[in-house]
NUROFI-20008 format. One record per residue (C-alpha): chain; residue in one letter; x, y, z. Coordinates in pm, 1 decimal. Example, Ala and Ser with C-alpha at 12.3 -4.5 7.8 and 13.67 -1.06 7.14 Angstrom:
site c A; r a; east 1230.0; north -450.0; up 780.0 .
site c A; r s; east 1367.0; north -106.0; up 714.0 .
***
This chain:
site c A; r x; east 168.6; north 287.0; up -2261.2 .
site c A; r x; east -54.9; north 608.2; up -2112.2 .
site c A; r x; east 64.2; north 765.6; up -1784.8 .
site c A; r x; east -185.5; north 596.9; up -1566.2 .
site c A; r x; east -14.8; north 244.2; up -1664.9 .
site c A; r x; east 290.4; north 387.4; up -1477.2 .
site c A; r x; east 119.8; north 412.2; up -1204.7 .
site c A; r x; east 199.7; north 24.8; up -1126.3 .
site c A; r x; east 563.8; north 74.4; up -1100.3 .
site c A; r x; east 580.6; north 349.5; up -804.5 .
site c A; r x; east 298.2; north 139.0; up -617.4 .
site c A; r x; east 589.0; north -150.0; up -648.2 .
site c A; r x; east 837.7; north 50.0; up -540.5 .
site c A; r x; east 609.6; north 176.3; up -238.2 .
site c A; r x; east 519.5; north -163.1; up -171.8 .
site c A; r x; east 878.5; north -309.3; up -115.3 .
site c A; r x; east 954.4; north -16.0; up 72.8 .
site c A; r x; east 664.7; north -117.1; up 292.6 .
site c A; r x; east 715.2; north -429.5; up 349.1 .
site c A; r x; east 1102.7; north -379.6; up 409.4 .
site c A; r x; east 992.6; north -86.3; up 681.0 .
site c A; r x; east 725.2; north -354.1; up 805.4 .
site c A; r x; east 989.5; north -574.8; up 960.8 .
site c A; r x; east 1193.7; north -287.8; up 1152.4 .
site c A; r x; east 1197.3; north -355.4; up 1500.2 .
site c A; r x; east 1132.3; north 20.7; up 1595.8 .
site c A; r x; east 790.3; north 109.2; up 1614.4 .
site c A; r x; east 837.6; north 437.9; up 1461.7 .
site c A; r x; east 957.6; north 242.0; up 1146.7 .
site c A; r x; east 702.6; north -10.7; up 1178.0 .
site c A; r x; east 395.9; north 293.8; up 1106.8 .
site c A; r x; east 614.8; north 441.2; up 850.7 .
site c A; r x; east 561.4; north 103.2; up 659.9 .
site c A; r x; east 172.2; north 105.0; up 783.3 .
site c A; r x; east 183.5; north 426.7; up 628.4 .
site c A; r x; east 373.6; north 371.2; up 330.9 .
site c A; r x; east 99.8; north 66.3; up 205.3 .
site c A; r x; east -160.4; north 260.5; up 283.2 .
site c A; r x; east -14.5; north 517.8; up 6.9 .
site c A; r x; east 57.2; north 167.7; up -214.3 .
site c A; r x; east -306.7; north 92.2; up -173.4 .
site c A; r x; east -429.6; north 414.3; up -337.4 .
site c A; r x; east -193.9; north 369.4; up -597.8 .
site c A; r x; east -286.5; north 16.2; up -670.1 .
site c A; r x; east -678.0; north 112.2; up -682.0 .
site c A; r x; east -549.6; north 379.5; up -893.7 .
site c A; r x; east -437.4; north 181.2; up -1126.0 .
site c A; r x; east -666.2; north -109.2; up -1102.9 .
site c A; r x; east -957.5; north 114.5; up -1197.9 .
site c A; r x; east -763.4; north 232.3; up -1538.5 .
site c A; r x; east -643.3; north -175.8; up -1609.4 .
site c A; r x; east -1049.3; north -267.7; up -1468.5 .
site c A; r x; east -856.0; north -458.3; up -1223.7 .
site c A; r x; east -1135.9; north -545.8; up -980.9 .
site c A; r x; east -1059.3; north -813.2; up -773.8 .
site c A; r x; east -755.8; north -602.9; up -713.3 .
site c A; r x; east -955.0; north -305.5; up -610.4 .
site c A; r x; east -1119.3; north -532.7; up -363.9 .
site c A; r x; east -805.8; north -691.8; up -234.3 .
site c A; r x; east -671.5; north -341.4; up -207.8 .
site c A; r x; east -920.6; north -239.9; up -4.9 .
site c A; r x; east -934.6; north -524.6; up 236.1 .
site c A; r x; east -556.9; north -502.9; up 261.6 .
site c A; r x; east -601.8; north -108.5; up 335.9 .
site c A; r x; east -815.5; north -204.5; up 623.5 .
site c A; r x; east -553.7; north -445.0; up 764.3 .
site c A; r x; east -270.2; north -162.6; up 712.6 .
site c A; r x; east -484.9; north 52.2; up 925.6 .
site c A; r x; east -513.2; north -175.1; up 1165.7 .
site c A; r x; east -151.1; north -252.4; up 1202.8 .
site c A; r x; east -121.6; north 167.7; up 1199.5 .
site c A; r x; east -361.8; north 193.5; up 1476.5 .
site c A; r x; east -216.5; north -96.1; up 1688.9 .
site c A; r x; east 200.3; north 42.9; up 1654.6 .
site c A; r x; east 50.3; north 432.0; up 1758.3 .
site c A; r x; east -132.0; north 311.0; up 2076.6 .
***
């Protein structure tokens, strides 16, 4: 496997983290997850473009919209 199919295993780990930070009942936790899938998302679209993983690429920028969204709204 190259280096740039590793990339899919950090972008898990980032994700989970996410998602676990995503439920905190702190705000300042709460846009360290916002933050933490918006790094997911670049690694996902990362490696979607080396696996020509489009629909992914799509999804991840949709989803990257969302996250920014949810950053936006927990700053205010």
């Amino acid at each position: 496997m190259d280096y740039l199919g590793w990339v899919q295993w950090p972008a898990m780990v980032v994700t989970v983290l996410a998602a676990w930070l995503i439920g905190s009942r702190q705000p300042r936790r709460r846009v360290a997850g916002f933050s933490c899938f918006i790094a997911s998302n670049i690694l996902w679209v990362i490696w979607g473009l080396h696996s020509d993983a489009y629909a992914l690429i799509v999804l991840q920028f949709c989803l990257c919209a969302m996250n920014l969204r949810g950053f936006r709204k927990n700053t205010e």
